[in-house]
C-alpha positions in Angstrom: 0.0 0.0 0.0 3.0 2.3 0.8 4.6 2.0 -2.4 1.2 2.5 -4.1 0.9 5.7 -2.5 4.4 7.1 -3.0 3.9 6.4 -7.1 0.9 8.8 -7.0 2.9 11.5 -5.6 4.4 13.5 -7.6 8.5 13.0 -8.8 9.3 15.3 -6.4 7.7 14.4 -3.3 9.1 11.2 -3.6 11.7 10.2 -1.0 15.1 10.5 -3.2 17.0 7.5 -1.7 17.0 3.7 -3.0 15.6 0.9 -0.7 17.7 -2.5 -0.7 15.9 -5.6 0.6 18.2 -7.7 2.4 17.9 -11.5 3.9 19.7 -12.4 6.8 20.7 -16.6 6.5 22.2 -17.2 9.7 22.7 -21.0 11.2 23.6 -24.2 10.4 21.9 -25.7 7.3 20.1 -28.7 8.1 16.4 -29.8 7.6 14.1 -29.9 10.6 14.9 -28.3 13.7 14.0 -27.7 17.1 11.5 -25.2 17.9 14.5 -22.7 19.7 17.0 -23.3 17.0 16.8 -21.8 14.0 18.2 -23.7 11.0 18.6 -22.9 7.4 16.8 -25.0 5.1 14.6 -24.4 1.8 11.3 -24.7 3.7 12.8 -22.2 6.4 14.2 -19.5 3.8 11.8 -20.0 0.9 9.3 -17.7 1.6 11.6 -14.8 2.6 13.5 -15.0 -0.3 10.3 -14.9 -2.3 9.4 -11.5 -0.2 12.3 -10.2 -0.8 12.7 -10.6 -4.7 9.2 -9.8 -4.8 9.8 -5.8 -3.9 9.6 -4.3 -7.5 11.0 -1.0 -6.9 14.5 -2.5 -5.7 17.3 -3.4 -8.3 19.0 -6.0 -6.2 18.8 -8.3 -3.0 21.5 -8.0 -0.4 21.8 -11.5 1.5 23.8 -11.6 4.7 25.3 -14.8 5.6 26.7 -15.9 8.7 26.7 -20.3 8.7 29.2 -22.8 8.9 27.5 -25.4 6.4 25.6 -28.5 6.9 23.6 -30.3 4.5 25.0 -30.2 0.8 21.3 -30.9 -0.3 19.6 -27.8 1.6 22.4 -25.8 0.6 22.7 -26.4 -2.9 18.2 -26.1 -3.0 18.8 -22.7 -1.3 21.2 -21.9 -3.7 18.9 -23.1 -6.6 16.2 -20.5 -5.3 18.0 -17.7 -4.9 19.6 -17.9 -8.7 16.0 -18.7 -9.9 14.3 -15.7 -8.5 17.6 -13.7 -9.6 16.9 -14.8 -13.0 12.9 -14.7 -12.7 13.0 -10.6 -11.1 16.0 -9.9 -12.9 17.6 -8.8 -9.7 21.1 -8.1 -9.2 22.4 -10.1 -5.9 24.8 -8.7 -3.0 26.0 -11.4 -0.8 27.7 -10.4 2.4 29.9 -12.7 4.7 30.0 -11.9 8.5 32.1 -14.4 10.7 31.9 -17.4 8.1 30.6 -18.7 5.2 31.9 -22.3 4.8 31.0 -25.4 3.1 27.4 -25.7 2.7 27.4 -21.7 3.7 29.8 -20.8 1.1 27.7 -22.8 -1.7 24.9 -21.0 -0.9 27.2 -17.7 -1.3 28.0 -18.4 -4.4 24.5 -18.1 -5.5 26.1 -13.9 -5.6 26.8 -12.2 -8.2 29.1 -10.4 -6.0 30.3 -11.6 -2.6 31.8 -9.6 0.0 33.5 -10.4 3.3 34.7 -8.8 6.2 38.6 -9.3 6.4 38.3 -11.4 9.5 35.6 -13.3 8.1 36.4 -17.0 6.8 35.0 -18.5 3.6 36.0 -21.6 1.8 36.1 -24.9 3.0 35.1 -26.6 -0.2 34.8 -30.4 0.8 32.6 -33.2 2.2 32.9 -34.3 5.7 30.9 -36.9 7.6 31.2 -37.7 11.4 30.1 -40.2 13.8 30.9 -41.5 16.9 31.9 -45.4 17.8 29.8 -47.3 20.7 31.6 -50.8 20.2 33.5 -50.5 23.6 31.2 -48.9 25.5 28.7 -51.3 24.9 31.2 -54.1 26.1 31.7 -52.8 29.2 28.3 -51.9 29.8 27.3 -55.4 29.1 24.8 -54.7 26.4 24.0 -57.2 23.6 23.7 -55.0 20.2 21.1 -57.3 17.6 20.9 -56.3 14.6 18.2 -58.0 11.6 18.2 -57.2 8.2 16.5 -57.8 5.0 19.7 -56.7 2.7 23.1 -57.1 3.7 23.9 -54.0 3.6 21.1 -52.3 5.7 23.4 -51.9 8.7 25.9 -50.3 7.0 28.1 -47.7 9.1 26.1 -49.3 12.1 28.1 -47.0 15.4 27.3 -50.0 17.5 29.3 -52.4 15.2 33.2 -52.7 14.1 34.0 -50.4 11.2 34.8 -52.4 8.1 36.7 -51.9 4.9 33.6 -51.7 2.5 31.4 -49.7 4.6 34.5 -46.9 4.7 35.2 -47.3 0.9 31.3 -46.8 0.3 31.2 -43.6 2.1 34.6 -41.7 0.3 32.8 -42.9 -2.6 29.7 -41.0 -1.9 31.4 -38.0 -0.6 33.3 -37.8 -4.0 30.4 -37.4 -5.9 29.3 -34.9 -3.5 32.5 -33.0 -3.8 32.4 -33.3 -6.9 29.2 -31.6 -7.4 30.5 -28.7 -5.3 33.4 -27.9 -6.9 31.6 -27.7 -10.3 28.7 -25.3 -9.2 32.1 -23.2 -7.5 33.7 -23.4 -10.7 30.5 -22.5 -12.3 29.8 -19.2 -10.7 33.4 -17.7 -9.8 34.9 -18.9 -13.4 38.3 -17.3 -14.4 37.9 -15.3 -10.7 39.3 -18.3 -9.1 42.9 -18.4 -8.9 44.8 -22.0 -9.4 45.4 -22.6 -6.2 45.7 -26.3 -5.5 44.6 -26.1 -2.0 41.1 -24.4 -3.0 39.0 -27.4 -3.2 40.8 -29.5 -0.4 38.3 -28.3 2.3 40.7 -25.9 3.9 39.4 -22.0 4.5 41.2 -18.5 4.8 40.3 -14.8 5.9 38.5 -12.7 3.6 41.6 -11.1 2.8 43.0 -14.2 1.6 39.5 -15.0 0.1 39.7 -11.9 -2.1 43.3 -13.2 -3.3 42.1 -16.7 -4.5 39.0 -15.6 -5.8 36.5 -16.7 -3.5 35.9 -13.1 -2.6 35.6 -10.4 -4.7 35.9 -7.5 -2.0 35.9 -6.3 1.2 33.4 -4.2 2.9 30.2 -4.1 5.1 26.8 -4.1 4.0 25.8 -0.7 4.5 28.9 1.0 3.3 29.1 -1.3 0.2 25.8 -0.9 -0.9 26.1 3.0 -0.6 29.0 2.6 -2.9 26.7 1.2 -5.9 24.0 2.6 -5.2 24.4 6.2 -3.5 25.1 8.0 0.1 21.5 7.8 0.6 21.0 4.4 -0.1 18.4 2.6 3.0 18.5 -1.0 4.1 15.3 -3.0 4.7 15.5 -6.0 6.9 13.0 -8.7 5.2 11.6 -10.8 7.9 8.9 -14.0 7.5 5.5 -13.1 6.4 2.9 -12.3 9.5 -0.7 -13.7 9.6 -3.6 -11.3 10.1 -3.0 -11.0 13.5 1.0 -9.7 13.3 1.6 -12.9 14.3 4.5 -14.6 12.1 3.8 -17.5 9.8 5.9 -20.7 10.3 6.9 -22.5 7.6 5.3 -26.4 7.4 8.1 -28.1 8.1 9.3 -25.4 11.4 5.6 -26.7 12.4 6.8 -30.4 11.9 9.7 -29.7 13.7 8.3 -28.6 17.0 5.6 -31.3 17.2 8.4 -33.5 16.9 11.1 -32.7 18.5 12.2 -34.3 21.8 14.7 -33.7 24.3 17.5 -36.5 23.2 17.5 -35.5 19.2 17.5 -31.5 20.5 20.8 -32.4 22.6 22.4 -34.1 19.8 21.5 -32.2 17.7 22.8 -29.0 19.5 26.0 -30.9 19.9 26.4 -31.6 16.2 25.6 -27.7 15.6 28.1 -26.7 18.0 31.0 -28.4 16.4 30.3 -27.5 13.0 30.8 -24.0 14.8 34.1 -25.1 16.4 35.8 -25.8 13.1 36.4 -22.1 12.6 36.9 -21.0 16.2 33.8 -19.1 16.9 
C-alpha cells in the first residue's frame, strides 16, 4: 500500500533515496529443527527470499550470511532458489559474509553475483565431511548385547554400534566424492576465471576474507551498509525482510518449522545441539 501511494505522488515528493531488501541466512543448514534453534533450510528461507525478490522497486537483493554449512542438499536447493528468482525478477544479488561462510554456507554464497566479506571473516572450505561416533567399547563394558536384523546385507551399514569395516569406509569416500564433486563444479560454475589455481582451493581448507579476495573466493571487502552505498548512492536505506505475518501480526511458520516442533524431543534436540556446536568449532567461533 505504501509504495502504491508514493507512485501517485508527484516526482518530487518522492523520497530520493533507493531501498535495498536484504535477507539475513544465519545458522547451520540442516532440515528440521528444534523449535528454539533456527536452522537454514529451503522450507525455512523459501518464503523470505520470495518476499524479498518480490519488492519491484529495488534493483538488487542483499543476502547476509553468517553459517558454517551442513547439509550439501539444503544448501545447494537454497542456492537453486536464490539464482532462480535472480533470473525470474531480474535482480542483481549482493551477498555479504559476516564471521563465516563455509562449506554448505559458502555454496549458498556463491548463489552472488558479488560476494563480499569482512577481512576477518572465513569462507572456503570446499569439501565433504561426515562424522560419527563409535559405541563398540562402551557397549562391552556396559554389558549390552547389540542385535541387529536385516532384509539386505547392507542395511546396517556404518552401524556405530558395530566394528568399522573396509567396504562400509570405501562406500562412504565414494559418496562424498560425488558430493565434492558436485560442489566444486557449481564453484567453478559461478566464480569462473575469478578463481585463482590454487591447489589447495577445493581441499576443504578455509582462509580470511583477505585471503579470500586473493584466490578468488571473494571479490571484496566491505560491510553491507557501506558497500551498498558505494553502488548505489550515500542515501541508499537497508530494509531487513523478515517472515511473512498472519492477520494477526503474528509470524507464519513455515510447514516443516511446524513439523519440527511437534516432533522434537529432548534426546534428538541435545544431539542435535552438539552436532551444531562443532560444525561452529571448526572455525573457532
Amino acid at each position: 500500500m505504501a509504495r502504491f501511494i508514493r507512485k501517485l505522488l508527484p516526482r518530487r515528493w518522492r523520497p530520493d533515496y533507493q531501498e535495498i531488501p536484504v535477507v539475513r541466512l544465519h545458522g547451520v543448514i540442516m532440515s528440521g529443527g528444534g523449535p528454539f534453534r533456527q536452522n537454514l533450510s529451503l522450507a525455512s528461507t523459501a518464503a523470505v527470499l520470495e518476499k524479498a525478490f518480490a519488492e519491484k522497486d529495488a534493483p538488487a537483493v542483499a543476502i547476509s550470511i553468517n553459517s558454517p554449512g551442513g547439509s550439501p542438499v539444503q544448501s545447494r536447493l537454497i542456492y537453486r532458489r536464490i539464482r532462480d528468482l535472480a533470473t525470474e525478477k531480474n535482480k542483481k544479488v549482493y551477498v555479504f559474509v559476516e564471521d563465516v561462510a563455509a562449506s554448505g554456507g559458502y555454496m549458498i554464497a556463491v548463489a552472488g553475483d558479488e560476494i563480499i566479506a569482512d577481512p576477518s571473516s572465513i569462507v572456503g572450505s570446499i569439501g565433504v565431511v561426515s562424522a560419527s561416533f563409535g559405541f563398540t567399547e562402551l557397549i562391552k563394558k556396559i554389558g549390552v548385547e547389540r542385535r541387529v536384523h536385516t532384509a539386505g546385507k547392507n542395511k546396517a551399514t556404518l552401524d556405530p554400534f558395530r566394528p568399522e569395516n573396509k567396504e562400509d569406509i570405501e562406500h562412504l569416500k565414494a559418496l562424498q566424492l560425488e558430493i565434492h564433486e558436485t560442489f566444486i563444479n557449481l564453484v567453478k560454475e559461478r566464480r569462473g576465471e575469478k578463481l585463482s589455481d590454487n591447489p589447495d582451493l577445493f581441499t576443504g581448507l578455509f582462509w580470511t576474507g583477505t585471503r579470500g579476495v586473493e584466490l578468488g573466493l571473494v571479490d571484496g571487502l566491505g560491510d553491507i551498509r557501506s558497500y551498498l552505498q558505494s553502488q548505489y548512492g550515500p542515501k541508499t536505506r537497508l530494509k531487513l525482510i523478515t517472515q511473512p505475518r498472519g492477520m494477526f501480526g503474528r509470524k507464519i511458520p513455515s510447514t516443516e518449522t511446524r513439523i519440527s516442533a511437534l516432533g522434537a524431543n529432548l534426546a534428538n534436540g541435545v544431539v542435535s545441539a552438539a552436532e551444531e556446536r562443532a560444525l561452529w568449532s571448526r572455525f573457532g567461533l
